[in-house]
TIKOL-525024 format. One record per atom (N, C-alpha, C): residue in three letters; x, y, z. Coordinates in pm, whole numbers, plus 50000, padded with zeros to 5 digits. Each point is the difference from the previous one (the first is absolute). Layout:
TIKOL-525024
AlaXYZ;...
***
This chain:
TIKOL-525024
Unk643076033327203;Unk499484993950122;Unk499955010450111;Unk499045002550067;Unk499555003950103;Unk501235000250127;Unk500785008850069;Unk500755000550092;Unk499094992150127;Unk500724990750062;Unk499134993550142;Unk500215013450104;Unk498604998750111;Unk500365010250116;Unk501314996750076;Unk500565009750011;Unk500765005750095;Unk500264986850148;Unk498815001750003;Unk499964988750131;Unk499124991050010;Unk500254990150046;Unk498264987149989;Unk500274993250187;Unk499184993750006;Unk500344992650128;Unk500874987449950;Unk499964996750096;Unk501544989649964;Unk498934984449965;Unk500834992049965;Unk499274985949998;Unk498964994250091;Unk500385000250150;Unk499065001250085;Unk499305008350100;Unk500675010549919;Unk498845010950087;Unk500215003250156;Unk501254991649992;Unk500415002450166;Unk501345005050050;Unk500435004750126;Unk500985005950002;Unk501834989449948;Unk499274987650048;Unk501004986549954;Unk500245003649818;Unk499425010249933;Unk500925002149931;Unk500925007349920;Unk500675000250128;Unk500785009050009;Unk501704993650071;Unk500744996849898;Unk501164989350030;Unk500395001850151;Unk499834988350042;Unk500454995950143;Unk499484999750068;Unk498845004150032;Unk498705000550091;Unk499204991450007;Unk499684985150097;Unk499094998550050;Unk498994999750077;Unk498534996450012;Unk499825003450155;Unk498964987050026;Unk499795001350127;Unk499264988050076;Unk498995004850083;Unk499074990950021;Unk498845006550069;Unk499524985750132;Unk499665003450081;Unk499154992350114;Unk499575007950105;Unk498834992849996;Unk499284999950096;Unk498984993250075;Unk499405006550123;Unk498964989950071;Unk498695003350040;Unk499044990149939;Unk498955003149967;Unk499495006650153;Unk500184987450082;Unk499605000350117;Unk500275014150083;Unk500715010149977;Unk500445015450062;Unk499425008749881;Unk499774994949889;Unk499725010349878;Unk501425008850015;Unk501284997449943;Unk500965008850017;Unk501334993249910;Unk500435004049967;Unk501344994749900;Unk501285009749959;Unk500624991649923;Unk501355010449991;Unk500384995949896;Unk500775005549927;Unk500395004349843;Unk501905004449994;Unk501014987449958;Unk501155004549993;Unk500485002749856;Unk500675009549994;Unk500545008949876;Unk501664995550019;Unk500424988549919;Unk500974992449958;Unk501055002549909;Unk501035010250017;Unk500885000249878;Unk500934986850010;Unk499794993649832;Unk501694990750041;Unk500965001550032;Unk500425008950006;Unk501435005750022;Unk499705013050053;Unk500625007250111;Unk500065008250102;Unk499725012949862;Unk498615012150047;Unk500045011849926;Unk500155007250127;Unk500315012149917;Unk499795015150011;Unk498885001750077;Unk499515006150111;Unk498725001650058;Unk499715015250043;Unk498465005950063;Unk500055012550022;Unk498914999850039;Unk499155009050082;Unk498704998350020;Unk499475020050054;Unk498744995449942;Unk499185014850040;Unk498934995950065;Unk499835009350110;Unk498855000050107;Unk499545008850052;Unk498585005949924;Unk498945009150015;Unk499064999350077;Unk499714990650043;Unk498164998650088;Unk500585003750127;Unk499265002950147;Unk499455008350061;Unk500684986350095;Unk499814983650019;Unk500174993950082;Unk500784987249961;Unk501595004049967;Unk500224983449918;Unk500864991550126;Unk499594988349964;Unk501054992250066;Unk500904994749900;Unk501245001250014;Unk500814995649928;Unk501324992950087;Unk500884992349891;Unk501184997150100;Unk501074995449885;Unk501205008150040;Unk501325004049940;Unk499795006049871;Unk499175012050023;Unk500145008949925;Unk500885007649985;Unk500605009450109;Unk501155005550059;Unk501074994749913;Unk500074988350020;Unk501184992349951;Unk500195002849780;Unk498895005549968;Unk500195002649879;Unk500335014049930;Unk500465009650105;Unk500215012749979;Unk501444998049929;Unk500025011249877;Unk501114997149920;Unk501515003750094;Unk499915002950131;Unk501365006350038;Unk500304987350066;Unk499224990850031;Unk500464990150127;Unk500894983949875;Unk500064990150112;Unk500914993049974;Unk499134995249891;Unk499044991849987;Unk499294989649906;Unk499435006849884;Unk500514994849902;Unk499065008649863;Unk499454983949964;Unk500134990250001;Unk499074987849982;Unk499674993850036;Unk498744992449988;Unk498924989450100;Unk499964990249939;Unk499434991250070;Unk499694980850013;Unk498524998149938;Unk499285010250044;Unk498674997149980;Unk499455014550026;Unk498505003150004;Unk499185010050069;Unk498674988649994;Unk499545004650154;Unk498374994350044;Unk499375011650042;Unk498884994049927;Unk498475004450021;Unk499384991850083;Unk499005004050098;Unk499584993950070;Unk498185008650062;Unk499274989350050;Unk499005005650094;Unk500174996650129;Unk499395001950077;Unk500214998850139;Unk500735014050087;Unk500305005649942;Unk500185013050098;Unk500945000750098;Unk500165000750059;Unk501525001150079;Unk500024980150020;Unk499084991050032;Unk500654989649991;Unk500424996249861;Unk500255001949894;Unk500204995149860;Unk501345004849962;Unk500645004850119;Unk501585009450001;Unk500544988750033;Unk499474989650014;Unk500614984250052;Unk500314996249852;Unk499024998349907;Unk500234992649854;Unk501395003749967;Unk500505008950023;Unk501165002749933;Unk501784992350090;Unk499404995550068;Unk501034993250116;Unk499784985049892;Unk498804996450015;Unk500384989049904;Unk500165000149892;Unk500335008849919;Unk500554999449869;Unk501765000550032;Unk500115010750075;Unk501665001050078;Unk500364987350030;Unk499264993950072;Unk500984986650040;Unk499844987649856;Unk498415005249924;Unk500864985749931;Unk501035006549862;Unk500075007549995;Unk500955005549873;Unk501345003350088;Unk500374998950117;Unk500655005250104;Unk501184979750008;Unk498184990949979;Unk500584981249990;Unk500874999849891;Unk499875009649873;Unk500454994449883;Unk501095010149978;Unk500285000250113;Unk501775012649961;Unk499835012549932;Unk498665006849971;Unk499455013249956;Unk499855007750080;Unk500905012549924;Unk499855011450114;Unk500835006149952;Unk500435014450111;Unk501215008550016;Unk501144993850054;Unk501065002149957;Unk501034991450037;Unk500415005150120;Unk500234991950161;Unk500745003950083;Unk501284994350006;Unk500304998050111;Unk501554999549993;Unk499924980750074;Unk501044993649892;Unk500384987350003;Unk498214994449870;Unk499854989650031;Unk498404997349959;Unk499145005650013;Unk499505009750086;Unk498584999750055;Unk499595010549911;Unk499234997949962;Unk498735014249935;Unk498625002550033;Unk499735011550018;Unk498755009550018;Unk499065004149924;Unk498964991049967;Unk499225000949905;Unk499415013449984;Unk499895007049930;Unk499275016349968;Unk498714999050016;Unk499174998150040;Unk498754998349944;Unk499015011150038;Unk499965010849936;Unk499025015550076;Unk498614996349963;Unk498745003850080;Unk498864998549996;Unk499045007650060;Unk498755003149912;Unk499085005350048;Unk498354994150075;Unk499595001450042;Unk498764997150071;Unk498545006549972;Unk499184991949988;Unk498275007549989;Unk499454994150129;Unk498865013150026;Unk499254994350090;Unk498824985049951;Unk499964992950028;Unk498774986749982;Unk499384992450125;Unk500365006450108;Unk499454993650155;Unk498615000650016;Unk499625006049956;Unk498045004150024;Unk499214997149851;Unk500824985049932;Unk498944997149860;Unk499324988150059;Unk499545000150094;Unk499324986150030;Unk500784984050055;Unk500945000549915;Unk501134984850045;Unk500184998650159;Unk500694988350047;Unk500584999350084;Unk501145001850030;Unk500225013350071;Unk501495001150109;Unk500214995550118;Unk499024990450053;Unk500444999350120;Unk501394987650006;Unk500715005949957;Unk501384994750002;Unk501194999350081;Unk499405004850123;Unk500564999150136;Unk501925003849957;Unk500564993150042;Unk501615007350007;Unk500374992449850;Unk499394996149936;Unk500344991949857;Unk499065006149868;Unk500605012549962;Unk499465001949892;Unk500504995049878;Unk499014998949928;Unk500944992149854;Unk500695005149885;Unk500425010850064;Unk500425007849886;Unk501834995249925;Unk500764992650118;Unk501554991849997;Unk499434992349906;Unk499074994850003;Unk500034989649923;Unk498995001749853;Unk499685014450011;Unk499524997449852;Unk501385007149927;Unk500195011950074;Unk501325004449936;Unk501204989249890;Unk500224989750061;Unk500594991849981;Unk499694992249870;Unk498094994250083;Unk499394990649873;Unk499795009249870;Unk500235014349988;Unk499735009349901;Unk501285003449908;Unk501084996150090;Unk501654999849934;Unk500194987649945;Unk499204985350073;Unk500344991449876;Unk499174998749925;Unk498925005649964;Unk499255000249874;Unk500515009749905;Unk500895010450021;Unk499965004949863;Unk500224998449934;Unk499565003449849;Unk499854997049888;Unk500215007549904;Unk499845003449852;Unk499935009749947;Unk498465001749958;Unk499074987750028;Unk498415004949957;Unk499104995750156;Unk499325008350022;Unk499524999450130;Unk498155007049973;Unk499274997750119;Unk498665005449995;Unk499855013550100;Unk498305004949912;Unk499735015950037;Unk499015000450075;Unk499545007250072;Unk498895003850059;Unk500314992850129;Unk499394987450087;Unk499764995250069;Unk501264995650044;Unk501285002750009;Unk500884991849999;Unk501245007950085;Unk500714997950052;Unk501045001750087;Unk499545012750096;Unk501065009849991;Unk499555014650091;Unk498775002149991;Unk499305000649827;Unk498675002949994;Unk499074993250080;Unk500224987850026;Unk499134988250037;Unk498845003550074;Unk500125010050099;Unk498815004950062;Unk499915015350012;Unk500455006849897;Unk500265013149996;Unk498575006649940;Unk499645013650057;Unk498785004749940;Unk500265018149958;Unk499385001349872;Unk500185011649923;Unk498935010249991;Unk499605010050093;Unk499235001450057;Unk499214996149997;Unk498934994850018;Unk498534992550020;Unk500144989049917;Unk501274998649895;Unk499554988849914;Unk501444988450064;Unk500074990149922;Unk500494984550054;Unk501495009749947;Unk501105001050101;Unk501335002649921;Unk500694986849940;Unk501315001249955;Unk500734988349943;Unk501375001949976;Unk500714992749912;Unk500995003549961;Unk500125002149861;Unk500745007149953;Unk500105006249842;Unk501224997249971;Unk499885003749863;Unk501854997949938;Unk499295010549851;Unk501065000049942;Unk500245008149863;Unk501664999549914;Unk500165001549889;Unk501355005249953;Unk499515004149879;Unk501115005749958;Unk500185009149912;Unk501754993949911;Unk499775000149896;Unk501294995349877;Unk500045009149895;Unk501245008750020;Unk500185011549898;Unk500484993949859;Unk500085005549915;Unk500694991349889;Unk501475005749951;Unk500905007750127;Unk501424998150001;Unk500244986250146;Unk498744993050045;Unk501204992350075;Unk499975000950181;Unk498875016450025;Unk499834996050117;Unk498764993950093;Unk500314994750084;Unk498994995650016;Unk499385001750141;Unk499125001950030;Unk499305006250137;Unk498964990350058;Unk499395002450117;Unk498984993250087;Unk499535001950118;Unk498854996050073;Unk499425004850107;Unk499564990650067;Unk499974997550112;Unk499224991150088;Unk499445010050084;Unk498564996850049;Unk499215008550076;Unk499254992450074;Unk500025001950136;Unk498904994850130;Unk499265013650026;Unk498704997649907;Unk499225011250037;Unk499154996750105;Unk499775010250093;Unk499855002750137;Unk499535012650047;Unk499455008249932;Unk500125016850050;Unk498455003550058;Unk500325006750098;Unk498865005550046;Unk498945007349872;Unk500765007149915;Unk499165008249832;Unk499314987149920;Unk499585006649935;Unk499064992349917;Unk500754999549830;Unk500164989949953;Unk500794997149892;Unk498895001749827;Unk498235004850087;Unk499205003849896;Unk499505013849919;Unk499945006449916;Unk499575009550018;Unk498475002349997;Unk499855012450112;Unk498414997850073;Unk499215002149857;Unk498354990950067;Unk499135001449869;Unk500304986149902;Unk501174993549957;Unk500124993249910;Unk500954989650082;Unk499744986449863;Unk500974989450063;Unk501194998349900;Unk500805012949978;Unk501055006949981;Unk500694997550064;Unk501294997049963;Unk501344996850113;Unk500495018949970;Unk500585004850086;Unk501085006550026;Unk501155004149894;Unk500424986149954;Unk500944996449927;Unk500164999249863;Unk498515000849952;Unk499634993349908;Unk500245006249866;Unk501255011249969;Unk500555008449907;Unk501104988049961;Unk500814998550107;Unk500804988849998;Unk500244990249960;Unk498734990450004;Unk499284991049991;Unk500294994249854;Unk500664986149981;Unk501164992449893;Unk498924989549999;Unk499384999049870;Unk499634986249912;Unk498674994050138;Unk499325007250039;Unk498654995150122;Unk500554993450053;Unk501085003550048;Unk500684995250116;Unk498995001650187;Unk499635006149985;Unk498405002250093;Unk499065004149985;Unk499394995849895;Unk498495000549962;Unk499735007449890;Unk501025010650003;Unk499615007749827;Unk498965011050035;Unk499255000550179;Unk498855008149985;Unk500945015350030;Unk498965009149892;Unk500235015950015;Unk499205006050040;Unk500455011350104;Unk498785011449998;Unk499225007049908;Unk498755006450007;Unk499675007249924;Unk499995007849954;Unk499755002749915;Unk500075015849906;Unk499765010150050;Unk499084994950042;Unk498625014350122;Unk500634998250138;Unk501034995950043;Unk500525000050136;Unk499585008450108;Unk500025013549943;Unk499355011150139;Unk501195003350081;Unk499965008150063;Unk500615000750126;Unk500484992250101;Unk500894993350024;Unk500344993750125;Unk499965011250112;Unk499474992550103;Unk499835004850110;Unk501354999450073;Unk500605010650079;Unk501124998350013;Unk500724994850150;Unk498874998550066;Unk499784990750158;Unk500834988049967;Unk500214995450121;Unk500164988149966;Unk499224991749935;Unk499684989349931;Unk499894989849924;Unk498834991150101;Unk498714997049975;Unk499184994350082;Unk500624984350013;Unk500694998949892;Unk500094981849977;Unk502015000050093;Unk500075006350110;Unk501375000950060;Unk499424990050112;Unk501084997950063;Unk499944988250162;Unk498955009950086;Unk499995013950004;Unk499115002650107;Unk499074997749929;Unk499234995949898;Unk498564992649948;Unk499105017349980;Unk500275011650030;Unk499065009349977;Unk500535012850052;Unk500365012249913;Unk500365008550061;Unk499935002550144;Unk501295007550077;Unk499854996950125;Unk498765008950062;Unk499725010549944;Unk498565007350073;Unk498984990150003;Unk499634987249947;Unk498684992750009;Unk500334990850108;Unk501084999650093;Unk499964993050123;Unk500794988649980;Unk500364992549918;Unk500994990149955;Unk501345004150045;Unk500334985750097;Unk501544998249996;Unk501244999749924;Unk500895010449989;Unk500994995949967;Unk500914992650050;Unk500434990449947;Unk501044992750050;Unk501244998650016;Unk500535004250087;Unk501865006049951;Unk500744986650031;Unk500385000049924;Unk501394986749962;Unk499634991049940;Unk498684993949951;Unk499884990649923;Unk500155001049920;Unk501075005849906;Unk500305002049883;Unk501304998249940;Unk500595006349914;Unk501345000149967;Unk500354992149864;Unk500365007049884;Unk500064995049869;Unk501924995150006;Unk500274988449946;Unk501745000750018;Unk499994990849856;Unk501395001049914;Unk500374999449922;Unk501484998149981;Unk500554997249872;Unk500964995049928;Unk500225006649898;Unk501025006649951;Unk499844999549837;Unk501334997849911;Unk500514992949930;Unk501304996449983;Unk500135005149824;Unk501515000749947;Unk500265000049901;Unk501334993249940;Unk500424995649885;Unk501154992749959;Unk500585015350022;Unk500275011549966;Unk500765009349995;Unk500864999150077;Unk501475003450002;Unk501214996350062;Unk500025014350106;Unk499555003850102;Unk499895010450107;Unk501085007250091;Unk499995006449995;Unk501065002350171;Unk498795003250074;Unk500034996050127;Unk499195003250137;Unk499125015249992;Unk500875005349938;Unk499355015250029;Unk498585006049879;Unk500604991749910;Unk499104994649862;Unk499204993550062;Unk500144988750003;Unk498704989450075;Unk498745006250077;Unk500915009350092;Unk498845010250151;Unk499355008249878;Unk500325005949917;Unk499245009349861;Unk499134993649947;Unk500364986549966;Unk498754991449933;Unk498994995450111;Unk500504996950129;Unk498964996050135;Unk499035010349984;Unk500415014950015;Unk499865014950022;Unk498294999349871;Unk500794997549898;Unk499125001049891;Unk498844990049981;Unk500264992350081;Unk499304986849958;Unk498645003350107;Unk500765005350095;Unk498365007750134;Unk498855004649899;Unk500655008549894;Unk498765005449956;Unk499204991249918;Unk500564985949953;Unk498264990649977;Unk499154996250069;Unk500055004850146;Unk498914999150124;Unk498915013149973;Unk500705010049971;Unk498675012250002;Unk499434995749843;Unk500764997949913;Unk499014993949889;Unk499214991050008;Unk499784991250119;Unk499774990750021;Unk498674997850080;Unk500105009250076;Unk499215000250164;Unk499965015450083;Unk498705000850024;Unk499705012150056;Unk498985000050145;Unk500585005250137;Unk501275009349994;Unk501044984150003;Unk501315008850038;Unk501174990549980;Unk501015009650081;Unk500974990550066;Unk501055009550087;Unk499155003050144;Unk499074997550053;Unk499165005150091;Unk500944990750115;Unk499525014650155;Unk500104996050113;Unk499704981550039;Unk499324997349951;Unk499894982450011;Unk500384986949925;Unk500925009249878;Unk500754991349884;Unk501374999750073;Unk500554985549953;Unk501504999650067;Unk500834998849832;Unk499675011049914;Unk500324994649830;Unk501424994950006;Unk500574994049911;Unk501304998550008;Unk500394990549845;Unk501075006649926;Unk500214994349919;Unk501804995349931;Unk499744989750018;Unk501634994149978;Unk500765002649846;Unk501105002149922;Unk500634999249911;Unk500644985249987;Unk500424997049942;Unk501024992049999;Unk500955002549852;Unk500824992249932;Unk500815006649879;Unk500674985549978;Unk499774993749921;Unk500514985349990;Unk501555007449877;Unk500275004549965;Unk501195006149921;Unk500474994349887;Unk499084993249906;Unk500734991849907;Unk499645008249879;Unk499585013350016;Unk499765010849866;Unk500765011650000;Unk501435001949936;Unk500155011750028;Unk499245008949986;Unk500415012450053;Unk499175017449974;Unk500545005149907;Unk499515004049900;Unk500825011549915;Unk500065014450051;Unk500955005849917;Unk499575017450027;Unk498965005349901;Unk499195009050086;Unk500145007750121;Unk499854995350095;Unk500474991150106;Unk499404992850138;Unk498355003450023;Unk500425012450061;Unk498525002050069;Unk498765003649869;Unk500585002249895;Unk498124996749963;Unk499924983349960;Unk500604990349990;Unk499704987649978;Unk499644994150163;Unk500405006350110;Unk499774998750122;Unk498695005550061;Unk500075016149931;Unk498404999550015;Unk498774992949928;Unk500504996949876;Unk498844995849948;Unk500024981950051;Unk501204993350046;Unk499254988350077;Unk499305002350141;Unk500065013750070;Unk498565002550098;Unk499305002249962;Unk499705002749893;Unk498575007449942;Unk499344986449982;Unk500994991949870;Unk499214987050011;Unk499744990150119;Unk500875004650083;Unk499494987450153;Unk499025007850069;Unk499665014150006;Unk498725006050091;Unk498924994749853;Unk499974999149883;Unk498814992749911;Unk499604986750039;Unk501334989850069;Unk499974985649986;Unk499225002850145;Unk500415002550091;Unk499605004650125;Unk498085000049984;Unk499705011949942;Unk498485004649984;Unk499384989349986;Unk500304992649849;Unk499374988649961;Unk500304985550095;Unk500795000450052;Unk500154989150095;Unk498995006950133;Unk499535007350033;Unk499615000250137;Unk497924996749915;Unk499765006549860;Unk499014991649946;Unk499934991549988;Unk500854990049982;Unk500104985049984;Unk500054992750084;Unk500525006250126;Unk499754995850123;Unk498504998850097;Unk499395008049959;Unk498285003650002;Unk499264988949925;Unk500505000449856;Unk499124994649904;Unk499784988149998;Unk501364993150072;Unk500364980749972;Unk499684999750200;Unk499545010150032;Unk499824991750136;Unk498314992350026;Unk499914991950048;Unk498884994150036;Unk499325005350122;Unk498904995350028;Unk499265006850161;Unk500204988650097;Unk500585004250106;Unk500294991250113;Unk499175007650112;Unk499374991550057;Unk499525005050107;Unk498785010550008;Unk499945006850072;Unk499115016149980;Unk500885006749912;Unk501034996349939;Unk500515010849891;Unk499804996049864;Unk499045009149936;Unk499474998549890;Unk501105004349885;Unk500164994449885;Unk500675000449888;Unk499555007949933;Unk500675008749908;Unk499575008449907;Unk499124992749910;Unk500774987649970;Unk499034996849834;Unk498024996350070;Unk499974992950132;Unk499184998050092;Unk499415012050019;Unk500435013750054;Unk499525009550021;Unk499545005949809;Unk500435000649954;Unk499455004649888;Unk499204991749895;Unk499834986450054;Unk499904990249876;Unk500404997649894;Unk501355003650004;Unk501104995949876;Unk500284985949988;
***
């Protein structure tokens, strides 16, 4: 009999599977904007890396391996841009209702909850949301939905997210080794780059690319030269010499990527570290002055590590920057066209 690969995606293809991890999604139609919570049952290991040029984030700091907290309540994703730094207050207070958290002194606990932000203010929706943005309260409605099976494209952070010129979304991926570990990705793709390669309706990713998990289409044989400019199909709509705006801040790709592997903190930031690089497989350019990139670890710990540590440590970054790639395609591929933002399968007639 034939040895099985090495690795397959997991049952559902999403980062939920990966023991202990659920996540939840809401949002509102009416703002085009949503948020996406990343749910361990039980308090993990956390860590985060942040490359782009403009991120908003909040209690990141708080995950550096020297300081007090090596575990979190949750991590949110969110749109809305500096107002969507609110979603995460309501996840704090309602996991904050149910006695979850860091333990202080007598009862009280401090929910962990670190989070990143995309720009989505200029997709058309309504903000005029005067001193009441809704971001408390999707935060919240996104913590009691989680689940372990949830939807792609159109749906939470992604909800009104765009990938350069095409409809962005949200993605997921995993990966299941056959000693036992198990990996995953959640992705709110968002980036100013273009997630196609020019000439074809080629993903980026598409080496990666597990069982037509987004479309199955390849480049060609006869490819040619890529031109090495920026990418015509980016947010500024046309290299910048033809007079087209670039747009700085509407962008920003943010992410998740978790594993059962049992971590210390400093491990975890190695796999965050590693997991950045399924964005340049992913999307081109990437890391730019107008990306706020940012990507979370988490380590749910119910797998030991064998020796040698660090190559079973590197090779679960290798596999979360793969789950990563293919999740920020899947995030493209399952999104629909809302608005003036046209969908890939729409833009290509897939």
């Amino acid at each position: 009999m034939t040895k099985p690969p090495l690795t397959t995606p997991g049952p559902q293809n999403l980062i939920t599977d990966v023991d202990g991890i659920l996540v939840g999604n809401a949002h509102d139609e009416k703002t085009r904007s949503g948020t996406t919570i990343i749910l361990p049952e039980t308090r993990a290991i956390a860590a985060v890396d942040v490359r782009g040029g403009g991120p908003g984030t909040r209690e990141t700091d708080a995950l550096d391996a020297e300081n007090l907290v090596e575990a979190v309540d949750a991590i949110c994703l969110t749109g809305g841009s500096v107002y969507g730094l609110e979603a995460p207050s309501g996840v704090a207070a309602w996991l904050g209702a149910q006695g979850k958290g860091f333990a202080l002194a007598g009862e009280l606990v401090s929910p962990i909850v670190p989070s990143a932000v995309l720009f989505d203010l200029t997709n058309g929706g309504d903000k005029e949301w005067g001193e009441m943005p809704p971001y408390r309260a999707l935060g919240r409605d996104a913590g009691v939905a989680a689940t372990k099976d949830f939807s792609l494209g159109n749906h939470g952070a992604g909800y009104g997210a765009q990938a350069g010129i095409y409809k962005g979304g949200l993605g997921s991926a995993s990966a299941v080794t056959d000693d036992g570990f198990q990996v995953g990705a959640v992705i709110a793709v968002n980036p100013f780059g273009s997630p196609i390669i020019p000439g074809t309706d080629a993903f980026w990713a598409w080496p990666f690319e597990q069982n037509g998990e987004f479309g199955g289409k390849r480049p060609p044989t006869d490819l040619g030269q890529i031109d090495m400019d920026f990418p015509s199909d980016t947010k500024a709509g046309a290299l910048p010499n033809t007079g087209a705006q670039i747009k700085p801040g509407t962008n920003t790709t943010i992410g998740c990527v978790a594993t059962n592997a049992k971590l210390t903190p400093a491990e975890t930031k190695r796999v965050a570290m590693m997991a950045q690089d399924g964005y340049p497989r992913a999307l081109r350019p990437i890391h730019t002055s107008f990306d706020g990139d940012t990507v979370f670890a988490l380590a749910t710990g119910t797998l030991d590590v064998p020796e040698p540590r660090a190559f079973f440590i590197s090779r679960i970054g290798q596999l979360a920057a793969d789950c990563v790639a293919r999740a920020i395609a899947r995030g493209v591929f399952e999104a629909a066209s809302l608005g003036e933002m046209t969908s890939y399968r729409d833009h290509f007639g897939v």
